[in-house]
N, CA, C and O atoms as a Tripos MOL2 file, in Angstrom:
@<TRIPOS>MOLECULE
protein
  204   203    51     0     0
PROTEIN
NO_CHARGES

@<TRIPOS>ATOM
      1 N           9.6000    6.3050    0.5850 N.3       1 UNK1
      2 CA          9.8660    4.9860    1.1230 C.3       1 UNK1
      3 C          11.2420    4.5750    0.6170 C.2       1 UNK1
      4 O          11.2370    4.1960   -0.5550 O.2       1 UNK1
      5 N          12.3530    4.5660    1.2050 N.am      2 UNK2
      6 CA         13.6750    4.1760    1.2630 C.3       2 UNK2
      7 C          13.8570    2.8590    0.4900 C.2       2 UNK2
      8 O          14.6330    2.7100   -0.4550 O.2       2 UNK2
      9 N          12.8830    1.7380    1.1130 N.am      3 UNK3
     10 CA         13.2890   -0.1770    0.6690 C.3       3 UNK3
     11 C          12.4670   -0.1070   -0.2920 C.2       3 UNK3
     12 O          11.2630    0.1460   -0.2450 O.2       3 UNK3
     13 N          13.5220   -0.4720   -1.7140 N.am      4 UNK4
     14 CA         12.5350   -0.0070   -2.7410 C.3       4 UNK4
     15 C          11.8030   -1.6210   -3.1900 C.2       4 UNK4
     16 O          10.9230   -1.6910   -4.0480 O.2       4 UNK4
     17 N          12.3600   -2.8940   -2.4220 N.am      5 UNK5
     18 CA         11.4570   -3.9850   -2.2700 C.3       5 UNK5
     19 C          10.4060   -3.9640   -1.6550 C.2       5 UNK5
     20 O           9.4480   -4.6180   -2.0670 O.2       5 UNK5
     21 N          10.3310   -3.1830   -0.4860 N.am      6 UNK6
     22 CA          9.2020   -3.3140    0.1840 C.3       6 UNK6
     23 C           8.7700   -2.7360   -0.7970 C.2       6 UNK6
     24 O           8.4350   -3.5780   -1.6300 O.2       6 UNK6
     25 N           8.5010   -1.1450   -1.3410 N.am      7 UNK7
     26 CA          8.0970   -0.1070   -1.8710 C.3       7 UNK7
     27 C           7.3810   -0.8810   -2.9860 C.2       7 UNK7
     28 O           6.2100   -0.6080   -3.2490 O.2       7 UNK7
     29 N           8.0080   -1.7840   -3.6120 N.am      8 UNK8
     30 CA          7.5240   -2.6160   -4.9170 C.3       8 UNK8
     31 C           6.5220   -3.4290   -4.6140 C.2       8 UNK8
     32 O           5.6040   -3.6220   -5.4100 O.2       8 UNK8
     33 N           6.5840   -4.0580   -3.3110 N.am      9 UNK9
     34 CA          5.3180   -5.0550   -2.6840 C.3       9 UNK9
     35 C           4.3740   -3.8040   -2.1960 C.2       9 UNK9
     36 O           3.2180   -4.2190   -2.2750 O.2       9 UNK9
     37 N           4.3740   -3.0830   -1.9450 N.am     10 UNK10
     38 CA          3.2420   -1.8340   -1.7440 C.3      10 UNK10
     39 C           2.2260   -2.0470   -2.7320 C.2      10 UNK10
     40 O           1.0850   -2.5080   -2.6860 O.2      10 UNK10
     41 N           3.0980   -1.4960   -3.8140 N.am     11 UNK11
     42 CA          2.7700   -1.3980   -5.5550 C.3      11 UNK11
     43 C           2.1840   -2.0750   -5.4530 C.2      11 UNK11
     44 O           1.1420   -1.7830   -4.8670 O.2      11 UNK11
     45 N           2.3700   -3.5830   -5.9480 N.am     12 UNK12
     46 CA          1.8550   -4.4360   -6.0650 C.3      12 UNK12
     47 C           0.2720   -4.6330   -5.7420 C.2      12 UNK12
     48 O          -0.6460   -4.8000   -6.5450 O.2      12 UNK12
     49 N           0.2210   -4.5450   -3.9280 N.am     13 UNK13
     50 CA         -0.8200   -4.4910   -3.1040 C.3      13 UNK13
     51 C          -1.4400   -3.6380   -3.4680 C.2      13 UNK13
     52 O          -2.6230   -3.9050   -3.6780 O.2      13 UNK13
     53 N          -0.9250   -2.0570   -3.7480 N.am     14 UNK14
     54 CA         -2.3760   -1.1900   -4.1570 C.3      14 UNK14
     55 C          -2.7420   -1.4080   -5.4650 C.2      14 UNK14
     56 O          -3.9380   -1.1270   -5.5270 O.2      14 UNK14
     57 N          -2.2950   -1.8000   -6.6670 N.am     15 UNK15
     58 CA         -2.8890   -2.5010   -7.9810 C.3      15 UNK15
     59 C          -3.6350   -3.5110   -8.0210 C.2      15 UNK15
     60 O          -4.6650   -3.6950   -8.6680 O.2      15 UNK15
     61 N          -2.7960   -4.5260   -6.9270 N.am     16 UNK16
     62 CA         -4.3300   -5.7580   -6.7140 C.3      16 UNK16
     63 C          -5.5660   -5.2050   -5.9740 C.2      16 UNK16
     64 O          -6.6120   -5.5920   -6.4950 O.2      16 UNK16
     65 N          -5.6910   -4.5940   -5.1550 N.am     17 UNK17
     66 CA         -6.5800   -3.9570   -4.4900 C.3      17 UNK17
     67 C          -7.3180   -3.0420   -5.2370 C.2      17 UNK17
     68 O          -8.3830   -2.5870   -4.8200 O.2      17 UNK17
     69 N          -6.6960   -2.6570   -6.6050 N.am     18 UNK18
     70 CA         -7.6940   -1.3300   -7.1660 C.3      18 UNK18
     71 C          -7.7290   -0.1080   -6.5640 C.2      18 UNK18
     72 O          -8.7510    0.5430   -6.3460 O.2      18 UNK18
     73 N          -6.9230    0.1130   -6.3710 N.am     19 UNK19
     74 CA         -6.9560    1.2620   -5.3890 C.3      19 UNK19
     75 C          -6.5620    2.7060   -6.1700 C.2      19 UNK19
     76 O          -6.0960    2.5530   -7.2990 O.2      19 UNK19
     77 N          -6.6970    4.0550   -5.6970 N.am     20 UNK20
     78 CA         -6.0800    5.1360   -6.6960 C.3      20 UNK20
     79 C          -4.5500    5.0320   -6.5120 C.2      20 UNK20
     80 O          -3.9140    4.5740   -5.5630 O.2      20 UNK20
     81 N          -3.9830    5.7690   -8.0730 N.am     21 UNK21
     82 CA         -2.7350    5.9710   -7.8540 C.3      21 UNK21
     83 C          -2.2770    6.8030   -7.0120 C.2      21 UNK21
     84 O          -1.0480    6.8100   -7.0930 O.2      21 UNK21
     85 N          -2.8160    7.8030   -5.9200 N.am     22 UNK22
     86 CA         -2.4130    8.7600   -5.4920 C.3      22 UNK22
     87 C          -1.9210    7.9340   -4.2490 C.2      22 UNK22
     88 O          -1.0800    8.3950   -3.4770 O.2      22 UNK22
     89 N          -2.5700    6.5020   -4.0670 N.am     23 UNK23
     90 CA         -1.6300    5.9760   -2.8860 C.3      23 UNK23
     91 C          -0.1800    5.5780   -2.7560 C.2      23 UNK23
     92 O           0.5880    5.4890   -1.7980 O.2      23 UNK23
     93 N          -0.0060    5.2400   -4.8760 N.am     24 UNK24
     94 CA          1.2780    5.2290   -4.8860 C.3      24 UNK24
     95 C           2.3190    6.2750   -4.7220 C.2      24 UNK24
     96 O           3.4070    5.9190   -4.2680 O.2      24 UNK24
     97 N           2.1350    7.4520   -5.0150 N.am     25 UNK25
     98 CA          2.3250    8.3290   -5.3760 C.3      25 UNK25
     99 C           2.7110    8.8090   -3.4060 C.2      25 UNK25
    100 O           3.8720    8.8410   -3.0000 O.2      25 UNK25
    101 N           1.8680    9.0250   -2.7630 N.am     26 UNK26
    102 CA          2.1500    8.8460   -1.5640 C.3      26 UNK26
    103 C           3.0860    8.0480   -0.3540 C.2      26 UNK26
    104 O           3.4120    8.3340    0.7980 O.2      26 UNK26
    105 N           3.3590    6.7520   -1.3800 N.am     27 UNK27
    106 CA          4.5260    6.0340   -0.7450 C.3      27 UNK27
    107 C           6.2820    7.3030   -1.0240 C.2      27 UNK27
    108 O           7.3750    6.9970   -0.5460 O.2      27 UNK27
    109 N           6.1460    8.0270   -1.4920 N.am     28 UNK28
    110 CA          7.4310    8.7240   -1.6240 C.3      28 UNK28
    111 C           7.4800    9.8800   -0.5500 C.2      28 UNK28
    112 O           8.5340   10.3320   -0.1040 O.2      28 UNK28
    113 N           6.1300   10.3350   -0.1620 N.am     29 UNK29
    114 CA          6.0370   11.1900    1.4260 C.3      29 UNK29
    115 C           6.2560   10.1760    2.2740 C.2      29 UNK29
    116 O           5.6190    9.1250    2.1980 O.2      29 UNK29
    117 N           7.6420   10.5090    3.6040 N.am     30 UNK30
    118 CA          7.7110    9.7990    4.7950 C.3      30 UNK30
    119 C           6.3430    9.8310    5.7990 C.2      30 UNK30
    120 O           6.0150    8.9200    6.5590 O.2      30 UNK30
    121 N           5.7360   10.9270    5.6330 N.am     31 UNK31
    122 CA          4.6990   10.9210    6.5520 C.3      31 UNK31
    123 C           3.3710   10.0310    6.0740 C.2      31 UNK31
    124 O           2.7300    9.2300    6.7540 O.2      31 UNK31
    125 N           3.1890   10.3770    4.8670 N.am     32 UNK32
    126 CA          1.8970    9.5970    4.4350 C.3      32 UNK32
    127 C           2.7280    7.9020    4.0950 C.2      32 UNK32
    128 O           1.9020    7.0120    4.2980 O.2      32 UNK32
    129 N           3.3880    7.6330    3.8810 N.am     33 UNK33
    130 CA          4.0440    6.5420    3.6050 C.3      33 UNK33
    131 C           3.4990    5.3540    4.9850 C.2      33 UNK33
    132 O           2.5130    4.6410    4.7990 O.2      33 UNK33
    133 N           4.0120    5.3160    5.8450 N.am     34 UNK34
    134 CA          3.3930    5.3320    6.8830 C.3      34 UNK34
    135 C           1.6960    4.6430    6.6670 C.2      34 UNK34
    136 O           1.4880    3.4350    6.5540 O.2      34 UNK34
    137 N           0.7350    5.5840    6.6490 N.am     35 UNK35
    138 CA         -0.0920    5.3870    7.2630 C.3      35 UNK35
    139 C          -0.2620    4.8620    5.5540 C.2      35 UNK35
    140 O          -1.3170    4.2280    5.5460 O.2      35 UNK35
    141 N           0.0770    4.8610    4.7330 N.am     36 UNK36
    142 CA         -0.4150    4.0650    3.3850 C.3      36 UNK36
    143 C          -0.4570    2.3360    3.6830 C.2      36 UNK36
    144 O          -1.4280    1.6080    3.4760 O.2      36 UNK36
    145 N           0.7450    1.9660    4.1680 N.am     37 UNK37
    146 CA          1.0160    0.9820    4.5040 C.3      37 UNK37
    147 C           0.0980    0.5910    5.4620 C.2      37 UNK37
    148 O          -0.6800   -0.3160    5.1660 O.2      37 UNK37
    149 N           0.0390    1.1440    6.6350 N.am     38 UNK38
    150 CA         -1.0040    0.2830    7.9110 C.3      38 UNK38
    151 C          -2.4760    0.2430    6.7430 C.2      38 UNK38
    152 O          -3.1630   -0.7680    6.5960 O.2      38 UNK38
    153 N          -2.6690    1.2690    6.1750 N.am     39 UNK39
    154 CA         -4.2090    1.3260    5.2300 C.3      39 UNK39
    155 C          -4.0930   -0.3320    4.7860 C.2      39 UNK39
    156 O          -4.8430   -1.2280    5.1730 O.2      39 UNK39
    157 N          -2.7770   -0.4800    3.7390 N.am     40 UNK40
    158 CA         -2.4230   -1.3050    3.0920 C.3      40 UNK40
    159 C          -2.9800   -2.6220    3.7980 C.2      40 UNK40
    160 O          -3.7840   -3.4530    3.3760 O.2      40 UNK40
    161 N          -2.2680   -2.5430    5.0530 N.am     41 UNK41
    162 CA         -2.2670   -4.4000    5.7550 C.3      41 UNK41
    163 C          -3.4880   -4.5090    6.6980 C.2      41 UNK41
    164 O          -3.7000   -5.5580    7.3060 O.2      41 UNK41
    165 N          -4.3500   -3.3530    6.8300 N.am     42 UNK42
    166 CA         -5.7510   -3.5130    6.8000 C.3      42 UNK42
    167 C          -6.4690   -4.1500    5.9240 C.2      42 UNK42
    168 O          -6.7800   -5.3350    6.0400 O.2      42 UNK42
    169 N          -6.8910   -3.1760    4.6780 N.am     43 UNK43
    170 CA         -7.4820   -3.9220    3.4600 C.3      43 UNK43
    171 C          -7.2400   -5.2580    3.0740 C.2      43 UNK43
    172 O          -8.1330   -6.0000    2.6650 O.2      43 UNK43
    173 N          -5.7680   -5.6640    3.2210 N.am     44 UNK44
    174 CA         -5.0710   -6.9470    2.6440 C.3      44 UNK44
    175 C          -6.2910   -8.2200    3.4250 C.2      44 UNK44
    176 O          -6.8980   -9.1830    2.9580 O.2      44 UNK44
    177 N          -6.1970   -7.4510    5.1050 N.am     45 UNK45
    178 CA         -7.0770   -8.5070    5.9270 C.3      45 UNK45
    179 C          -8.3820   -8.3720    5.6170 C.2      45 UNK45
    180 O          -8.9960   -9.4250    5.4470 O.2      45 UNK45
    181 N          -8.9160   -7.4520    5.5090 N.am     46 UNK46
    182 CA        -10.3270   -7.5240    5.4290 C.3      46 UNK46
    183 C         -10.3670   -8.4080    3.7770 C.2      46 UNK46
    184 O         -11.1810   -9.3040    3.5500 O.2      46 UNK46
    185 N          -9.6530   -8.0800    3.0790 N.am     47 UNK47
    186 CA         -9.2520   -9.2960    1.3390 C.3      47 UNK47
    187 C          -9.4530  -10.7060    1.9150 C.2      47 UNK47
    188 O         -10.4230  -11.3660    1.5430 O.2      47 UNK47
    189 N          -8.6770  -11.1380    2.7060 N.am     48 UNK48
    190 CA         -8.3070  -12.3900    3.0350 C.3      48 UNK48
    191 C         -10.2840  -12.8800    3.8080 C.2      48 UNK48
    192 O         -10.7930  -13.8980    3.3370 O.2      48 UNK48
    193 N         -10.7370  -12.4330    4.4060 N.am     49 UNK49
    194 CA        -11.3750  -12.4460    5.0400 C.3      49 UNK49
    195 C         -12.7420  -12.9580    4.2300 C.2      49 UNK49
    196 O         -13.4430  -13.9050    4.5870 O.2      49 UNK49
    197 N         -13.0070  -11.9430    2.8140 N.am     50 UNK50
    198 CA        -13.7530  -11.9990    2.4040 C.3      50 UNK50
    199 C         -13.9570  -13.0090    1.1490 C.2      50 UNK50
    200 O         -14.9260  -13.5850    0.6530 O.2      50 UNK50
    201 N         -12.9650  -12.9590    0.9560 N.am     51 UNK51
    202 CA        -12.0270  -14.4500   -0.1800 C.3      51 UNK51
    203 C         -12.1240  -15.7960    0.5690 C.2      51 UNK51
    204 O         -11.6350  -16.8130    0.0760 O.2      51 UNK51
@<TRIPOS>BOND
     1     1     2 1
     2     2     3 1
     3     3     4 2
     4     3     5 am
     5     5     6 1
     6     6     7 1
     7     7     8 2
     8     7     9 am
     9     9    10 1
    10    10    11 1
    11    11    12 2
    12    11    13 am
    13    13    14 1
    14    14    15 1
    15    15    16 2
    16    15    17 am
    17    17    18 1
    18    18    19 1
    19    19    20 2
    20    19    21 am
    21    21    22 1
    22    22    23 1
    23    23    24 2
    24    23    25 am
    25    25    26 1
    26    26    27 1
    27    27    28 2
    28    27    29 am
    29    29    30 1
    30    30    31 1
    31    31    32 2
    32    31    33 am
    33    33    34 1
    34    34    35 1
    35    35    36 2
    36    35    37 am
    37    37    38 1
    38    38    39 1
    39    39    40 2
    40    39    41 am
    41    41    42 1
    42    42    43 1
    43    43    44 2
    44    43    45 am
    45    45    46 1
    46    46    47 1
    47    47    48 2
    48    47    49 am
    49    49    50 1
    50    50    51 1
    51    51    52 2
    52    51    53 am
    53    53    54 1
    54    54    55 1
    55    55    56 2
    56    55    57 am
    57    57    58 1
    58    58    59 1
    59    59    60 2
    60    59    61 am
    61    61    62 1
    62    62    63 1
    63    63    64 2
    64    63    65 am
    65    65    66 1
    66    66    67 1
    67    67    68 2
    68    67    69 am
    69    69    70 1
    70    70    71 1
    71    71    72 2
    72    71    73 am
    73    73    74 1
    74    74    75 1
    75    75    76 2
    76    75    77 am
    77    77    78 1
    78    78    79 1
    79    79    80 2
    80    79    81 am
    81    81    82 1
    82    82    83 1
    83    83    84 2
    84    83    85 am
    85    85    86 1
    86    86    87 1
    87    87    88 2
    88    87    89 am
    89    89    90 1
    90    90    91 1
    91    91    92 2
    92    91    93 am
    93    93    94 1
    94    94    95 1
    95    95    96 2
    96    95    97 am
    97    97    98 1
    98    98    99 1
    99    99   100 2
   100    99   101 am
   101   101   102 1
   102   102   103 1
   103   103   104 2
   104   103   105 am
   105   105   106 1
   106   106   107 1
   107   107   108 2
   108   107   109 am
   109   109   110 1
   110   110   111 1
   111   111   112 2
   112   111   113 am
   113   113   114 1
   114   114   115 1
   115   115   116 2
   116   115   117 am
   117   117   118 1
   118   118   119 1
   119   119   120 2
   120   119   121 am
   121   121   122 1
   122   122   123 1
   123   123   124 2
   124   123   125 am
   125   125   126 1
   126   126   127 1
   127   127   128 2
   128   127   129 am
   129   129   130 1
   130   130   131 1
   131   131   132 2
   132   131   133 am
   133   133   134 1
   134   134   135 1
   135   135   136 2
   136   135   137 am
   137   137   138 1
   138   138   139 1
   139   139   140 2
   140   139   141 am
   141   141   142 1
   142   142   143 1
   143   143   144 2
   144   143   145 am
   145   145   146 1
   146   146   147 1
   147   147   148 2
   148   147   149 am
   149   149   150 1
   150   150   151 1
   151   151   152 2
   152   151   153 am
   153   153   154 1
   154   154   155 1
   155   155   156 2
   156   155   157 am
   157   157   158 1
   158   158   159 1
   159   159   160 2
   160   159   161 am
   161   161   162 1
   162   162   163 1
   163   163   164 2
   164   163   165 am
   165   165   166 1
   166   166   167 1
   167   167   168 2
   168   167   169 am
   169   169   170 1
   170   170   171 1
   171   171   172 2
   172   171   173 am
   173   173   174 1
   174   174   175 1
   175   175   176 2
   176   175   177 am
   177   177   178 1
   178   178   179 1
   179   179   180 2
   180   179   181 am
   181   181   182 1
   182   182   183 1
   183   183   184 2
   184   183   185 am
   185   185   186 1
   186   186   187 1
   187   187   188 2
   188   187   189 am
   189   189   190 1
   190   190   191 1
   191   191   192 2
   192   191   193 am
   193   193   194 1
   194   194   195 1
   195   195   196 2
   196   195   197 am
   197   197   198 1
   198   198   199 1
   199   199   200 2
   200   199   201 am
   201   201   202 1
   202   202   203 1
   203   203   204 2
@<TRIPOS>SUBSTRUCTURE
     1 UNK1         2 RESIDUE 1 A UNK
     2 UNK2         6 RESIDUE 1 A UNK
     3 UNK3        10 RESIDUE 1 A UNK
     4 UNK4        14 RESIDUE 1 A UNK
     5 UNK5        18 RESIDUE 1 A UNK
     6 UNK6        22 RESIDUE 1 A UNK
     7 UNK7        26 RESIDUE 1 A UNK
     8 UNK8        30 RESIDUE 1 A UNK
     9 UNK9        34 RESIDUE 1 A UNK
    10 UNK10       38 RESIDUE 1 A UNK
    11 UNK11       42 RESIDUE 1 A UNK
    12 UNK12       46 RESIDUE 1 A UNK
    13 UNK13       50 RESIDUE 1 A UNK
    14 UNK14       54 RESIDUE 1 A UNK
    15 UNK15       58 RESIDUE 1 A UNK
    16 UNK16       62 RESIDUE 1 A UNK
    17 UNK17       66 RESIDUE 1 A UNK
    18 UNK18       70 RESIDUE 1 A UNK
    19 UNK19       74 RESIDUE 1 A UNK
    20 UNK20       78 RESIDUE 1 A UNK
    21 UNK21       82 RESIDUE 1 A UNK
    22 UNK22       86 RESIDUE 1 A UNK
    23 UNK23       90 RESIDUE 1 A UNK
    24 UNK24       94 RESIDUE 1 A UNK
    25 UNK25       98 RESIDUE 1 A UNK
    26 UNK26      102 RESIDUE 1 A UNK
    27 UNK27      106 RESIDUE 1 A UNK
    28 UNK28      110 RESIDUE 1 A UNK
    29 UNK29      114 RESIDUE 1 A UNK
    30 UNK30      118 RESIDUE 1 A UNK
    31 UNK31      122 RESIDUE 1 A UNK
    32 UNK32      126 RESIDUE 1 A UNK
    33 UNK33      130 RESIDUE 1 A UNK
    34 UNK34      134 RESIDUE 1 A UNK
    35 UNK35      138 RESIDUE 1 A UNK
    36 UNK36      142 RESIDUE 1 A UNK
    37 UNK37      146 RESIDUE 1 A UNK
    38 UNK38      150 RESIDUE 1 A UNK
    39 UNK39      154 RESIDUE 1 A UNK
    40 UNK40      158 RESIDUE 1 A UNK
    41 UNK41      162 RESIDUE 1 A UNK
    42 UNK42      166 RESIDUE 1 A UNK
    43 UNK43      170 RESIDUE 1 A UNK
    44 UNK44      174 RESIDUE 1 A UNK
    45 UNK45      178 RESIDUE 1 A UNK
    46 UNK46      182 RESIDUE 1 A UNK
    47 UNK47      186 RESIDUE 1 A UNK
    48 UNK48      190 RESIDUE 1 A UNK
    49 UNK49      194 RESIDUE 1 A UNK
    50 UNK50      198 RESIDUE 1 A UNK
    51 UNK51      202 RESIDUE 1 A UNK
């Protein structure tokens, strides 16, 4: 992941979420990077939802 702001709000999101590190770890593949993120602003909604 190139925008290392966005990249940092990722972070962020998969630590609040609890999530494994291997998702972070995955933000540095262009391909999985990607679909980490859509994962990402899924969960975030189903968060909001249930909060």
């Amino acid at each position: 992941m190139a925008d290392q702001i966005h990249k940092a709000a990722m972070i962020r999101s998969i630590e609040n979420l609890q999530l494994p590190t291997s998702f972070i770890q995955a933000l540095d593949d262009a391909k999985q990077a990607a679909m980490v993120v859509e994962t990402l602003h899924c969960l975030e909604k189903l968060n909001e939802q249930w909060n």
